[in-house]
C-alpha positions in Angstrom: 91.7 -53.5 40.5 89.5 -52.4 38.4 86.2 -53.3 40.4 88.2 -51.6 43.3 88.5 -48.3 41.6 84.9 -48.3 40.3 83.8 -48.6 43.7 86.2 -45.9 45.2 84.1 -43.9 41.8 80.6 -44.8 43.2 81.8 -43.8 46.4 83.5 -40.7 46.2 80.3 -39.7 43.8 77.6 -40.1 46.7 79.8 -38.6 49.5 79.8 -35.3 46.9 76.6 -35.8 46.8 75.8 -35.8 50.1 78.6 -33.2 51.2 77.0 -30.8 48.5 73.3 -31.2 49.9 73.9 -32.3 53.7 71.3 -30.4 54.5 69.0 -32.4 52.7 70.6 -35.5 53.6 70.4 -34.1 57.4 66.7 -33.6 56.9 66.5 -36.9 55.7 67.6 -38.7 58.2 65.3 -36.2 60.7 62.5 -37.4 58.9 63.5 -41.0 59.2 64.2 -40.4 62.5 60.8 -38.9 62.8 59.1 -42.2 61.7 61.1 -44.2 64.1 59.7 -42.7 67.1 56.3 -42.9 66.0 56.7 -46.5 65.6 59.0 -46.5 68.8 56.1 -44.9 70.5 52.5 -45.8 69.1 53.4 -49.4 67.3 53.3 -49.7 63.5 53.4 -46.4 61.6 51.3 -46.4 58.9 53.1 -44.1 57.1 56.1 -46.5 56.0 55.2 -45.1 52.4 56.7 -41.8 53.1 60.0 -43.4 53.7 59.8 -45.1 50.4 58.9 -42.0 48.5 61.7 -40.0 49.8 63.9 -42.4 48.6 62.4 -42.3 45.1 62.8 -38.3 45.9 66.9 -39.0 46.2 66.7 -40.6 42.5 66.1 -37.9 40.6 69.3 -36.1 42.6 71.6 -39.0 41.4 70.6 -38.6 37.9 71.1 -34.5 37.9 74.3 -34.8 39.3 75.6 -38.1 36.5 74.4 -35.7 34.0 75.9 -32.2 35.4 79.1 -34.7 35.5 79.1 -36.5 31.8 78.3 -33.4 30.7 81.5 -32.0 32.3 83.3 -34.7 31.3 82.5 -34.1 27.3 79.9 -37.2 27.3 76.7 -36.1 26.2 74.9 -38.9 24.6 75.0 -40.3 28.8 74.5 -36.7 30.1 71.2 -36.7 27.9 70.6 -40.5 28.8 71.0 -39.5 32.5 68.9 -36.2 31.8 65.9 -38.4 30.2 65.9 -40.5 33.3 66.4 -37.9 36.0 63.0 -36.1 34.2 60.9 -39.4 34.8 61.8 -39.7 38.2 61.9 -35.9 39.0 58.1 -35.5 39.7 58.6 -38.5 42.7 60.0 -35.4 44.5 57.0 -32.5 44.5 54.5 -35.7 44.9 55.1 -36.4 48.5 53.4 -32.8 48.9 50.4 -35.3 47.9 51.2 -36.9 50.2 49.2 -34.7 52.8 45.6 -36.5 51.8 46.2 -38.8 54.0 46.7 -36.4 57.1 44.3 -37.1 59.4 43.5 -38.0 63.4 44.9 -40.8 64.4 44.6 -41.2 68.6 45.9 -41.7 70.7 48.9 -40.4 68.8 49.2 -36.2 68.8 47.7 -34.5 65.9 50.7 -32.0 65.9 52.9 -35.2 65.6 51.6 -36.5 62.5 51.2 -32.4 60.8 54.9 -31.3 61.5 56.1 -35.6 60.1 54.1 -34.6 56.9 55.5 -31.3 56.7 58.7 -32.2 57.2 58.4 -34.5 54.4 56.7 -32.1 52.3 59.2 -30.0 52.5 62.2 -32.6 51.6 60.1 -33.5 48.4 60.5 -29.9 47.4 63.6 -29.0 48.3 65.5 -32.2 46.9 63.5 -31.9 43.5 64.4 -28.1 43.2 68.0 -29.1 44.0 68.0 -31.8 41.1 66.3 -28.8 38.9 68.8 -26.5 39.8 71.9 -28.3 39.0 70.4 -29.1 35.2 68.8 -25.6 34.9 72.1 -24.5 35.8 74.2 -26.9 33.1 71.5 -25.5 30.7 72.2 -22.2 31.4 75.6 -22.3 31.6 75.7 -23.9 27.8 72.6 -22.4 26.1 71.4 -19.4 28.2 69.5 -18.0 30.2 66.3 -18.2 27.8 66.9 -21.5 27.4 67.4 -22.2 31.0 64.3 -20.9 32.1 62.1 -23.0 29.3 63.7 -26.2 30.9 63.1 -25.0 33.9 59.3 -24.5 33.6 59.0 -27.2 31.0 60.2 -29.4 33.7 58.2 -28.0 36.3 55.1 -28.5 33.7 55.8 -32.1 33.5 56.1 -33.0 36.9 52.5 -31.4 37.4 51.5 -33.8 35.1 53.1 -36.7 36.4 52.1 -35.8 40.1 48.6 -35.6 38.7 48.4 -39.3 37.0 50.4 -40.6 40.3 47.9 -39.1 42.9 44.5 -40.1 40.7 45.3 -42.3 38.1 48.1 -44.5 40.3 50.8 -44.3 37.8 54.1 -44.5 38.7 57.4 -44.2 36.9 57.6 -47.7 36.6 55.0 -47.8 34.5 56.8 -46.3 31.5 58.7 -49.3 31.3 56.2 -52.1 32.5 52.9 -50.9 31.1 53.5 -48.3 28.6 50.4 -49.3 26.6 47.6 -48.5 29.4 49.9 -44.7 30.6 49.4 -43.5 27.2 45.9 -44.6 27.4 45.5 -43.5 31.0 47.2 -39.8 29.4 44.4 -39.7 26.8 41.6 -40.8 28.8 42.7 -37.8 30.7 42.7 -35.2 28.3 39.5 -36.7 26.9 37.8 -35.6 30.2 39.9 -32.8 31.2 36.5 -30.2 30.4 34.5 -32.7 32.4 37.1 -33.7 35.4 38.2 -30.5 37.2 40.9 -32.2 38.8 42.6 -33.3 35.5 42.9 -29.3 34.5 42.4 -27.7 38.2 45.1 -29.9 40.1 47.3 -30.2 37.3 47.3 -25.9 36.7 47.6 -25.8 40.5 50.1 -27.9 41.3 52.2 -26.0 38.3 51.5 -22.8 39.4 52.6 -23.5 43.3 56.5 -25.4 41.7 56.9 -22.6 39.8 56.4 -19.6 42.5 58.3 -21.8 44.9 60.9 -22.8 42.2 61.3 -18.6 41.4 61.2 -18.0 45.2 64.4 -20.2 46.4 65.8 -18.7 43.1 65.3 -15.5 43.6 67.3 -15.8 46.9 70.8 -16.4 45.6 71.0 -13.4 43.9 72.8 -10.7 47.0 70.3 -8.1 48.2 70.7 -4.6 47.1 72.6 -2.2 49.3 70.6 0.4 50.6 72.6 4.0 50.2 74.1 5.3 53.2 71.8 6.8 55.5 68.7 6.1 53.7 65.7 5.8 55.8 65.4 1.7 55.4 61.7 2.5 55.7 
């Protein structure tokens, strides 16, 4: 009975999941769909990794929405235990906009083909990590501010930068907190050792910050309702 009802639990937790982001999840399976046809088509894809990394994209989702949901629930130590591992994964989602190096022409398969697959997975790395940023900025918000909303938000947003830049050129992964925590930490200082020498350490990283954050402000700038123009003001 009691395995029964944890399952209904698990259950009814990704169908909200899913019902709340269909979009996403209808994207998703666009993308995949995407893949199979190439394969279908042209024989082995070589892009099987982008499946893989937008399911590490869908991880960070799970974790914001256990944490939006202990915190709900009056459980914080496992909202903050959910929170700490939602923000390792989180910067899985931006990095498949990385994921664009590899772009390149492969005939006798269309050029277009292979643009508008990596796009459309681009864009599902951003748009599933914002949604997992959202739903904690949000909780934040909600129980702290709006000050203190906005510096998790861009903290956030600052980490992932980071962790996009040691996944793309140093080949970390989030793993590797928990399997080779030793070498990260000297991979991270080894990187800010040569951060005046290496442009890409400072340059990508700043970049790749400054384009999360004008996208993040973007998509939140849109929910709040336009202004209503007087009555017969010239619109122009």
């Amino acid at each position: 009975m009691i395995m029964k009802r944890r399952l209904q639990g698990m259950f009814r937790f990704v169908w909200d999941l899913l019902s709340e982001h269909w979009v996403l999840a209808l994207g998703s399976a666009a993308g995949l769909g995407l893949l199979f046809l190439r394969f279908k088509w042209w024989g082995r894809s070589p892009f099987y990794f982008l499946a893989w990394n937008l399911f590490l994209a869908w991880v960070p989702m799970v974790f914001a929405q256990l944490a939006a949901v202990n915190w709900d629930q009056r459980r914080p130590v496992l909202a903050m235990l959910a929170g700490l591992i939602w923000l390792g994964f989180f910067p899985n989602a931006p990095y498949i906009v990385t994921d664009l190096f590899h772009l390149k022409a492969r005939p006798p398969v269309p050029f277009w083909l292979d643009l508008w697959i990596f796009i459309h997975f681009a864009w599902l790395g951003l748009m599933i990590g914002f949604a997992s940023l959202r739903s904690l900025h949000h909780a934040v918000t909600t129980r702290h501010g709006i000050g203190l909303g906005w510096i998790f938000a861009v903290l956030s947003l600052a980490a992932a930068s980071v962790g996009i830049y040691l996944g793309r050129f140093q080949r970390w992964n989030t793993w590797s907190v928990l399997t080779h925590p030793q070498e990260l930490v000297s991979g991270v200082m080894r990187g800010m050792e040569t951060s005046t020498t290496d442009p890409r350490v400072f340059g990508f990283t700043a970049a790749c910050f400054v384009f999360l954050l004008l996208a993040y402000l973007s998509i939140s700038s849109w929910n709040r309702p336009p202004r209503e123009s007087q009555r017969g003001a010239d619109p122009w």
